[in-house]
TORKOL-4160 file (C-alpha; in steps of 0.2 Angstrom, whole numbers, padded with zeros to 4 digits, m for minus):
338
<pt num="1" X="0421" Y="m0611" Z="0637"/>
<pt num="2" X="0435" Y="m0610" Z="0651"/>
<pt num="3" X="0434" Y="m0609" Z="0669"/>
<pt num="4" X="0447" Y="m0595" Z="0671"/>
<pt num="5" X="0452" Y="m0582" Z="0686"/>
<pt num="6" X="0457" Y="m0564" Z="0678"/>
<pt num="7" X="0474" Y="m0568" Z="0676"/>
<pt num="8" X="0473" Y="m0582" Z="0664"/>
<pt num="9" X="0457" Y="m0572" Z="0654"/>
<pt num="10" X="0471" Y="m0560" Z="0651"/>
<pt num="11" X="0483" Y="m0570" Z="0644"/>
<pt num="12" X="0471" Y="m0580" Z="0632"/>
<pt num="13" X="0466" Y="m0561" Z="0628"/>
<pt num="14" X="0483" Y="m0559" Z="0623"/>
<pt num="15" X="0485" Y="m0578" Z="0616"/>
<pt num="16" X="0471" Y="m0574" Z="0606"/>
<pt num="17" X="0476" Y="m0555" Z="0595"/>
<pt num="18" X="0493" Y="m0564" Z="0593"/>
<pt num="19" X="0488" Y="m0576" Z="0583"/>
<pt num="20" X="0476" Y="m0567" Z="0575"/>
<pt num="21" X="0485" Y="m0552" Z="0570"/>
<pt num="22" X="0504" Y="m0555" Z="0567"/>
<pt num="23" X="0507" Y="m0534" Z="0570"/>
<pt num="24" X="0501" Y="m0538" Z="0588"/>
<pt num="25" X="0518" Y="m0538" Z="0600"/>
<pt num="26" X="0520" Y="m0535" Z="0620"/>
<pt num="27" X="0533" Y="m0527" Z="0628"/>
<pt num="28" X="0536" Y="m0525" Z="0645"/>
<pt num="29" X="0548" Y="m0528" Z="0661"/>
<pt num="30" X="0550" Y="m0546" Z="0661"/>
<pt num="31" X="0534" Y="m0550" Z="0651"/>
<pt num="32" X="0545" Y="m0564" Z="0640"/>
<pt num="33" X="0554" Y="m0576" Z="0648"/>
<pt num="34" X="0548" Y="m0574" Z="0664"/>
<pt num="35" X="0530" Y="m0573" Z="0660"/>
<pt num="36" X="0526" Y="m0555" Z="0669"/>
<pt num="37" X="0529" Y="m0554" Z="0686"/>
<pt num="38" X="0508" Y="m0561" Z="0690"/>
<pt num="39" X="0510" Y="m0572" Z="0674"/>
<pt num="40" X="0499" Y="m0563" Z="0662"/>
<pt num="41" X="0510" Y="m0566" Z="0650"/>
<pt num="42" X="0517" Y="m0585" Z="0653"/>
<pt num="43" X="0523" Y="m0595" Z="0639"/>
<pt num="44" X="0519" Y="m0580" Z="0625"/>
<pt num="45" X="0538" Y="m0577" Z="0622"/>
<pt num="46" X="0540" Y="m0597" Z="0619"/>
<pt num="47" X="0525" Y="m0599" Z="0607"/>
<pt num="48" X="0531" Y="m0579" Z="0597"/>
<pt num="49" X="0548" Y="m0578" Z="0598"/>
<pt num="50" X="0556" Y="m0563" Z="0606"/>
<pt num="51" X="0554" Y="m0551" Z="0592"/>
<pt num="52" X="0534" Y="m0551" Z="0597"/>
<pt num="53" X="0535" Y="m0553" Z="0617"/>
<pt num="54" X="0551" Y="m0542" Z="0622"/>
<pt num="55" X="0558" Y="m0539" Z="0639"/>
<pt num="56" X="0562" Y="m0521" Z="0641"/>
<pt num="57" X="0574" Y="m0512" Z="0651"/>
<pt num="58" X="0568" Y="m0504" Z="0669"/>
<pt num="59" X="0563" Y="m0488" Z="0660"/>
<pt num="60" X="0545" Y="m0486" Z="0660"/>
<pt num="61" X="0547" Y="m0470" Z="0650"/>
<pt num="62" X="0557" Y="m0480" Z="0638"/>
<pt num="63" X="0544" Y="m0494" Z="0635"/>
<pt num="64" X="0530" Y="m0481" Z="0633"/>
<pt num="65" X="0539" Y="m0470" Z="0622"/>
<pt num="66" X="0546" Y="m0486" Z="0611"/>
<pt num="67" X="0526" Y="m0493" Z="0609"/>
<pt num="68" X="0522" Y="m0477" Z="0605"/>
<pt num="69" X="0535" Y="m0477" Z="0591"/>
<pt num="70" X="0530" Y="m0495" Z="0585"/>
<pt num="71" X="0514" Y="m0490" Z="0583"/>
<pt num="72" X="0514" Y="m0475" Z="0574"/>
<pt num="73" X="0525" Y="m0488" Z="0561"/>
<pt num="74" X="0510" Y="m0500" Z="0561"/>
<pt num="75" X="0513" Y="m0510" Z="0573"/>
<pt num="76" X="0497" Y="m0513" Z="0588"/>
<pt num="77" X="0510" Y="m0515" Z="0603"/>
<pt num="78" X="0503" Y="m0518" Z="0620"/>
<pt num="79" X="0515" Y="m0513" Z="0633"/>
<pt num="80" X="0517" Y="m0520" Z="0654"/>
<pt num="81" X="0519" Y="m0509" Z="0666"/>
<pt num="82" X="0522" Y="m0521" Z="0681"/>
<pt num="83" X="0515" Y="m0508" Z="0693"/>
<pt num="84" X="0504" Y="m0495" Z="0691"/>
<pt num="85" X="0515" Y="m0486" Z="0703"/>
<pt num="86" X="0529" Y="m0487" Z="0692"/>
<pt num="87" X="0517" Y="m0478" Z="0679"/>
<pt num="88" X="0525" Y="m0461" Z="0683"/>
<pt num="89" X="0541" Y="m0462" Z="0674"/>
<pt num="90" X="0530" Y="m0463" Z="0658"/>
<pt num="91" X="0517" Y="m0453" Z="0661"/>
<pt num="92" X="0524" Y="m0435" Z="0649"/>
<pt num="93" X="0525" Y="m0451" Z="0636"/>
<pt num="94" X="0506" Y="m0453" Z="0637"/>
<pt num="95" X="0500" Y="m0437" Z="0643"/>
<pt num="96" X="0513" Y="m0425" Z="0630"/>
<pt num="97" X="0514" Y="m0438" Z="0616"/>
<pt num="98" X="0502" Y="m0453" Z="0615"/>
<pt num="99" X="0485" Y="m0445" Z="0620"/>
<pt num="100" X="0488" Y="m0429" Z="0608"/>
<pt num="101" X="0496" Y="m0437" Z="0594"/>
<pt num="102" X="0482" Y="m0440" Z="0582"/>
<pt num="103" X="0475" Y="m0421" Z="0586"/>
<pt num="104" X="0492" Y="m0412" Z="0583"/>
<pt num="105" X="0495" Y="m0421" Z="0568"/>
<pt num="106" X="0476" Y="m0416" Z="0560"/>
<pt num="107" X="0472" Y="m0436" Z="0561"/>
<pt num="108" X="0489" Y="m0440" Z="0550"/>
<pt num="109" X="0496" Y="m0450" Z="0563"/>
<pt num="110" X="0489" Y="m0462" Z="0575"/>
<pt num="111" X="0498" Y="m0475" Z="0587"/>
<pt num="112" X="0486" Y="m0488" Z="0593"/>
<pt num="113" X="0496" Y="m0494" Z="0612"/>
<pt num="114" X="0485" Y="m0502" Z="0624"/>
<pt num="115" X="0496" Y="m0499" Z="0641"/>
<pt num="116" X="0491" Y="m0515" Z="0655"/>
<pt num="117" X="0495" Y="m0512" Z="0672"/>
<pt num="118" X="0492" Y="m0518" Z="0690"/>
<pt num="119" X="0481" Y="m0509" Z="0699"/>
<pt num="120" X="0474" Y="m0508" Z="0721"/>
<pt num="121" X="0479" Y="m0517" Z="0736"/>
<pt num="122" X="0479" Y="m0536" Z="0742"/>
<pt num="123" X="0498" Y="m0540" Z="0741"/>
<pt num="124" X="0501" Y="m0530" Z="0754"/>
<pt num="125" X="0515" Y="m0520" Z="0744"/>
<pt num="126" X="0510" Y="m0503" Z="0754"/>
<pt num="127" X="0512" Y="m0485" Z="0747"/>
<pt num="128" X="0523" Y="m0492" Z="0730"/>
<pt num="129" X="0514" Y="m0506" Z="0725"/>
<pt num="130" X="0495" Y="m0503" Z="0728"/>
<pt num="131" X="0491" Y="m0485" Z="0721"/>
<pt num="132" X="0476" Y="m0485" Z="0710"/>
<pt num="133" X="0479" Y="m0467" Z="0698"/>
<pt num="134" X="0466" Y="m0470" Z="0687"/>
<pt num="135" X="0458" Y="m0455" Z="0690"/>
<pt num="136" X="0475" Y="m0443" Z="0683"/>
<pt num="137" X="0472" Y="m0455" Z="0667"/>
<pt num="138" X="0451" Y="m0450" Z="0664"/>
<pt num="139" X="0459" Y="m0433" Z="0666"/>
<pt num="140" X="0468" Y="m0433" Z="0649"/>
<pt num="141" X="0460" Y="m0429" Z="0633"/>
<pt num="142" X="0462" Y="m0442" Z="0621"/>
<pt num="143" X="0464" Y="m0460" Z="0628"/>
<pt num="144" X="0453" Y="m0471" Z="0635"/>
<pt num="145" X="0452" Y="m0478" Z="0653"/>
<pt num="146" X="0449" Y="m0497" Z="0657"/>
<pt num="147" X="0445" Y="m0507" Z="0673"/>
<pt num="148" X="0437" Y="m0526" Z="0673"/>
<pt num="149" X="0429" Y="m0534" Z="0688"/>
<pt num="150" X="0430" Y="m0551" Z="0682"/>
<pt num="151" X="0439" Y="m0564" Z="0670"/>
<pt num="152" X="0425" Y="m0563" Z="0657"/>
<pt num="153" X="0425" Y="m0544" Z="0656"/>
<pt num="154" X="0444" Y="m0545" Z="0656"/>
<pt num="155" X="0444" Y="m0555" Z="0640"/>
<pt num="156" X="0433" Y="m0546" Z="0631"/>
<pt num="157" X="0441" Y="m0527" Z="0635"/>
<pt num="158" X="0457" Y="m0531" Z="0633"/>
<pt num="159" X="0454" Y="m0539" Z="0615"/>
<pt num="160" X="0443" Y="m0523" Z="0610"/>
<pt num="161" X="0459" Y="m0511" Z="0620"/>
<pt num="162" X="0469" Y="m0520" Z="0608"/>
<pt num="163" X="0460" Y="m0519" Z="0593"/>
<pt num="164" X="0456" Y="m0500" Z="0595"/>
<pt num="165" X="0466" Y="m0488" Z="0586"/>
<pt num="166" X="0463" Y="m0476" Z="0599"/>
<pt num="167" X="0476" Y="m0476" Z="0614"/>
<pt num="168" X="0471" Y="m0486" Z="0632"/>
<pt num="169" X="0475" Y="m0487" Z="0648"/>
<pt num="170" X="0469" Y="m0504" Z="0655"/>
<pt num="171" X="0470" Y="m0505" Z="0675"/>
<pt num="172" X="0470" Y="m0523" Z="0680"/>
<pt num="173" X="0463" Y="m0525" Z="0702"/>
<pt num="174" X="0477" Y="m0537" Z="0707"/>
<pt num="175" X="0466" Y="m0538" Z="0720"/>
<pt num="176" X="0454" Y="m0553" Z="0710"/>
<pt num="177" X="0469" Y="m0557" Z="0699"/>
<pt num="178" X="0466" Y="m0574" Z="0706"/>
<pt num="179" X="0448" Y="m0575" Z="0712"/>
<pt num="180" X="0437" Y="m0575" Z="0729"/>
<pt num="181" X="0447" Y="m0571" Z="0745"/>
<pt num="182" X="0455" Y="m0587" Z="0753"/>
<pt num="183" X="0448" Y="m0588" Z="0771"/>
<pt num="184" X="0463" Y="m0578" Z="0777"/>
<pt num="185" X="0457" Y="m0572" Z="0793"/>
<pt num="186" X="0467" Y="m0556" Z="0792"/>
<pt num="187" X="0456" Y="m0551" Z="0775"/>
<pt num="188" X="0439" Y="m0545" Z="0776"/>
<pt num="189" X="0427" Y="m0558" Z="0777"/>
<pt num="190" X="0416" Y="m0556" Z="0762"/>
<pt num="191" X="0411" Y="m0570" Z="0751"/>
<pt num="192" X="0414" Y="m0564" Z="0733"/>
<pt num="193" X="0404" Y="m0576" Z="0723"/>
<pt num="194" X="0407" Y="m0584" Z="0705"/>
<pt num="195" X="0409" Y="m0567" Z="0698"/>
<pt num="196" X="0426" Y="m0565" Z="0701"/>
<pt num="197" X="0429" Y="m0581" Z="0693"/>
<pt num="198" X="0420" Y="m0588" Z="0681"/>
<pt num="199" X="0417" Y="m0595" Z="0661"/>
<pt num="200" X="0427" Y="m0587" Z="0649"/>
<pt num="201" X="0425" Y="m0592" Z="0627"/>
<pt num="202" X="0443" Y="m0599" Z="0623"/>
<pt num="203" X="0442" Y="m0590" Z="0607"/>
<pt num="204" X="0439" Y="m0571" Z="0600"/>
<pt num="205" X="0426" Y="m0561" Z="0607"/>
<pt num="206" X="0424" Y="m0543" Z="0612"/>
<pt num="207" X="0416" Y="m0533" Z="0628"/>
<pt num="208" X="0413" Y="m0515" Z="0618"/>
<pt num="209" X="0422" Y="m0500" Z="0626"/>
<pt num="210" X="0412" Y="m0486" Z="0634"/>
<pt num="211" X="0397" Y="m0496" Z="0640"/>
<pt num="212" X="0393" Y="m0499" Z="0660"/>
<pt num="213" X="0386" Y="m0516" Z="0665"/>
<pt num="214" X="0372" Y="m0519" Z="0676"/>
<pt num="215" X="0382" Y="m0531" Z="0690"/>
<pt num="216" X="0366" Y="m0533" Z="0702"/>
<pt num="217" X="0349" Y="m0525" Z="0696"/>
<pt num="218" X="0338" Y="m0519" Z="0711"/>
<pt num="219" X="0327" Y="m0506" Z="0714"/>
<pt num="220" X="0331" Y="m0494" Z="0731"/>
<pt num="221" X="0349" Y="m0488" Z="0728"/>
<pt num="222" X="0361" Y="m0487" Z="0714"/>
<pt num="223" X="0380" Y="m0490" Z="0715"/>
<pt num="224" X="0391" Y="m0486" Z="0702"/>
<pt num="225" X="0409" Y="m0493" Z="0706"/>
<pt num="226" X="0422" Y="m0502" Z="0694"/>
<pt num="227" X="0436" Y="m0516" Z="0699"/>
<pt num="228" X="0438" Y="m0524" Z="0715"/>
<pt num="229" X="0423" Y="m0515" Z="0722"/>
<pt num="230" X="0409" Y="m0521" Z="0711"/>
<pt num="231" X="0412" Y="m0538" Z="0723"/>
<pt num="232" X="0411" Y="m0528" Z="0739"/>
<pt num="233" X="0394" Y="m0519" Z="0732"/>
<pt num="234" X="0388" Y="m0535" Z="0728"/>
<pt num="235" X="0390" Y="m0543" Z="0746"/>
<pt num="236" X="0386" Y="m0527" Z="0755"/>
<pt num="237" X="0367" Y="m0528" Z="0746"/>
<pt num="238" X="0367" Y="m0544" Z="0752"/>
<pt num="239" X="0373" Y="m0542" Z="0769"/>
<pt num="240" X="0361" Y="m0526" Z="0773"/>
<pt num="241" X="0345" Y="m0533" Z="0762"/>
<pt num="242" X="0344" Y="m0517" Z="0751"/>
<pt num="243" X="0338" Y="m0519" Z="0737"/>
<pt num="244" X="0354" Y="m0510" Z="0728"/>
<pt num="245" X="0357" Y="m0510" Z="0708"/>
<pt num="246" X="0377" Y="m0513" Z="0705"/>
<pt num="247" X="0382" Y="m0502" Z="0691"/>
<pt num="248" X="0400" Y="m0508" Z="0687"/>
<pt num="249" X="0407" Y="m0494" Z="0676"/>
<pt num="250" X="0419" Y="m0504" Z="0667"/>
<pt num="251" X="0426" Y="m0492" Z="0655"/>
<pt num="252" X="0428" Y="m0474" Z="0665"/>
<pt num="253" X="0433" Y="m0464" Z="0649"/>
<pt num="254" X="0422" Y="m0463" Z="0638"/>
<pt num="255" X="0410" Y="m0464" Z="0652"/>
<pt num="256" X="0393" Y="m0474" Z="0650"/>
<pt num="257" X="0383" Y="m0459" Z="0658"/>
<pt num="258" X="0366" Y="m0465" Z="0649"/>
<pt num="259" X="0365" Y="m0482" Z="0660"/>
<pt num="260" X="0369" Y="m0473" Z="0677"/>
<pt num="261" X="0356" Y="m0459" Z="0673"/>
<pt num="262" X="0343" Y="m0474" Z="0668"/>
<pt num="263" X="0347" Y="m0484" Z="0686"/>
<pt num="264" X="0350" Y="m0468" Z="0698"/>
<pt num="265" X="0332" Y="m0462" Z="0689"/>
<pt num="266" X="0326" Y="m0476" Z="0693"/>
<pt num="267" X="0329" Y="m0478" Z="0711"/>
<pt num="268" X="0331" Y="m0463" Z="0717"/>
<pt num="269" X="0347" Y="m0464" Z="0727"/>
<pt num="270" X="0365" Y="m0466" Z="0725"/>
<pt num="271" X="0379" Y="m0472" Z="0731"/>
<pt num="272" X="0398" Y="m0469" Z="0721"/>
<pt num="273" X="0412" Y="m0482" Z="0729"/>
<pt num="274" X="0432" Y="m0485" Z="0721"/>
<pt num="275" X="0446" Y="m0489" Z="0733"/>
<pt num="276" X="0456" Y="m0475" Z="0727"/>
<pt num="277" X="0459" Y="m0459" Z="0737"/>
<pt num="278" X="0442" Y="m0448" Z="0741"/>
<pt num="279" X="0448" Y="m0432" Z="0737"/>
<pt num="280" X="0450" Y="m0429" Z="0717"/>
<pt num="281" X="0447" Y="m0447" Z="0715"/>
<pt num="282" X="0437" Y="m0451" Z="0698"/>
<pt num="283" X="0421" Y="m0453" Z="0712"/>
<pt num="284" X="0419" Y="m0438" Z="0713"/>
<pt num="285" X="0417" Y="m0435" Z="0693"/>
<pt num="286" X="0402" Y="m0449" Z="0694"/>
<pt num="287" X="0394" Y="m0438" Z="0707"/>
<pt num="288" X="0395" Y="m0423" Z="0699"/>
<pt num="289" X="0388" Y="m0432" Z="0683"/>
<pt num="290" X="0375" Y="m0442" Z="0690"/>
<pt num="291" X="0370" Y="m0425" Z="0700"/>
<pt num="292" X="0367" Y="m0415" Z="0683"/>
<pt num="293" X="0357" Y="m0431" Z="0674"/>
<pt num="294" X="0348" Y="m0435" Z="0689"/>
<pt num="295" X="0345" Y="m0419" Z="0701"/>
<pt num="296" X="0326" Y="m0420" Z="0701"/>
<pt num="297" X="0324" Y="m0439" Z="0702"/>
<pt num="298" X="0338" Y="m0438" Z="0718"/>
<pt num="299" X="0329" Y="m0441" Z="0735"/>
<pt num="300" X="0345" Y="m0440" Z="0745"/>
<pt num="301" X="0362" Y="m0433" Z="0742"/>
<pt num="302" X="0375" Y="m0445" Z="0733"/>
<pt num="303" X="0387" Y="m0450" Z="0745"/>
<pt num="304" X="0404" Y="m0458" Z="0743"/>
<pt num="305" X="0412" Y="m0473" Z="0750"/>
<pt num="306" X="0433" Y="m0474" Z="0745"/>
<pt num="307" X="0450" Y="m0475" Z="0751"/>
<pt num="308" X="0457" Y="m0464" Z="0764"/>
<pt num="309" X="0466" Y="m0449" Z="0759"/>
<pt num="310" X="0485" Y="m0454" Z="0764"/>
<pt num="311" X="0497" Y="m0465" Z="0754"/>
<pt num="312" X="0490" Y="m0483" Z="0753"/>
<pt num="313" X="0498" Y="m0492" Z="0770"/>
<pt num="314" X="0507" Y="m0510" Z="0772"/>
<pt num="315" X="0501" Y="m0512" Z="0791"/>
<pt num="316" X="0483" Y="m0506" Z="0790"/>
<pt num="317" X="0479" Y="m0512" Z="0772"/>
<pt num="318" X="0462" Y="m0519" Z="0776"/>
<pt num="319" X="0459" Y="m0503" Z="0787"/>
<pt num="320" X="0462" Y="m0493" Z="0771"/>
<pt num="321" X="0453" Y="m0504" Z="0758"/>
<pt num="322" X="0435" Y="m0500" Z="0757"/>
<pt num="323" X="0428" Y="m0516" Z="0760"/>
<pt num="324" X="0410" Y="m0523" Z="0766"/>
<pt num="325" X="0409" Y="m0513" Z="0784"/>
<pt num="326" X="0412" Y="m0498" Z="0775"/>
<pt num="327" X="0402" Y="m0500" Z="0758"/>
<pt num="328" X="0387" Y="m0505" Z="0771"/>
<pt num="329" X="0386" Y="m0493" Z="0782"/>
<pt num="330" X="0388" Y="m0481" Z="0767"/>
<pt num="331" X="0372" Y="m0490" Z="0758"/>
<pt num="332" X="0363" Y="m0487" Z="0777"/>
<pt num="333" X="0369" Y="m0468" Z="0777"/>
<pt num="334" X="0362" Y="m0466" Z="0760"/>
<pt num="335" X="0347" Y="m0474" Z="0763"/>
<pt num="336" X="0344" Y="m0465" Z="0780"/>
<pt num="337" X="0346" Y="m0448" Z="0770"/>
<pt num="338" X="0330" Y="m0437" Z="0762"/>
């Protein structure tokens, strides 16, 4: 066991599949020598070689569109996208091609790309380097959608991403790349705890796709979140004294819908949080879920807590992120209500 912040869980992910599995290869903008511009990827392309860690050309359409080539040819290529703002380029690659490819070929063909990318706010890169589009991925027949919320999580997942044949999209909150918050005055002052940055096995293990994990168990209100928010949910029960389950969704396609039913049946109430844009954001998916599993168990209306609906600012960035004053006063509303 490792002490290790997200960032290095996810290169000993990658560390880990390489050596165990010599078709394993990453591609990406700078992911070789340079390491990835947050150092995912440091010192693969040293211990590889450069025909398994290849730095690709500024064509995100191109690097998806080559892993999708090398792995209908048998190779299990995991591609960078250094942004998931920079996603757009590639996404008639995924959406046309590598989500439909094992139905329009009747289950001939297959190409197993795991797709990493950065995902939310905290580097204050406004509108182009802060947009979390998960919800236009859990949209799409035919891949799968990932989001950790800590190193140990990020391990496992990304191994099992890796070792799926079927395609993934695997977010990464670059948020918690590194950790708890630093004492920065001009970031919200919430104490994150040891789960953003905890002990991780060196070696191989998987975290299984499609299953939610209970983050904080409690018994008067359930929130179901993913990412960067799981921490906030955690220190807004804390802060308000309700006794709030944590339901940290992990993989948002395929959904775990059997542990949010158990939890919101079990408390009654329910409160859906992501730091994406509100409207058509994947929240409203979870409510519209949790209302057909849960309706006659419900004791207030599911309300929602997210990012405003504008393009993700550089100069109000904390205003935008929905941190502890928000997620709290969401967790009073809810528990106002009925």
């Amino acid at each position: 066991m490792a002490r290790m912040n997200m960032i290095e869980a996810i290169r000993s992910a990658h560390d880990v599949v390489m050596d165990r599995d010599p078709s394993v290869v990453v591609l990406g903008e700078d992911v070789g020598y340079f390491g990835g511009v947050f150092r995912c990827t440091d010192g693969l392309q040293r211990k590889y070689g450069e025909h398994r860690v290849i730095d690709a050309p500024i064509s995100e359409g191109g690097i998806i569109g080559a892993a999708i080539g090398m792995g209908v040819n048998g190779l299990r290529p995991v591609a960078e996208i250094q942004f998931a703002d920079y996603i757009y380029p590639g996404f008639d690659q995924i959406v046309s091609e590598l989500a439909r490819l094992r139905y329009r070929s009747g289950g001939e063909f297959f190409s197993p790309v795991t797709i990493r990318t950065p995902c939310g706010g905290g580097i204050r890169g406004g509108q182009t380097h802060s947009q979390s589009p998960e919800a236009m991925f859990t949209h799409v027949s035919g891949i799968k959608v990932v989001m950790p919320s800590n190193p140990y999580d990020a391990k496992g997942l990304l191994i099992s991403s890796i070792e799926s044949d079927d395609p993934v999209i695997f977010f990464e909150p670059k948020r918690i790349y590194n950790g708890p918050f630093d004492g920065d005055p001009e970031k919200p002052a919430v104490s994150w705890g040891s789960h953003a940055k905890g002990e991780v096995p060196d070696g191989h293990y998987t975290v299984p796709l499609g299953m939610a994990d209970v983050a904080l168990e409690g018994d008067e209100l359930t929130i179901v979140t993913y990412g960067t928010l799981v921490h906030v949910a955690i220190a807004a029960a804390k802060e308000t004294g309700v006794a709030c389950e944590v339901i940290d969704v992990r993989t948002l396609a395929p959904l775990d819908i059997a542990t949010l039913a158990t939890s919101v049946k079990k408390t009654g109430r329910c409160l859906v949080a992501h730091e994406a844009t509100r409207f058509g954001g994947y929240g409203a998916e979870l409510a519209a879920t949790i209302q057909k599993e849960c309706f006659y168990h419900l004791e207030a209306p599911i309300s929602r807590v997210a990012g405003w609906d504008t393009p993700y600012p550089h100069a109000f960035e904390w205003q935008y992120f929905p941190g502890l004053k928000r997620m709290s006063a969401g967790i009073r509303k809810v528990m106002e209500a009925g």
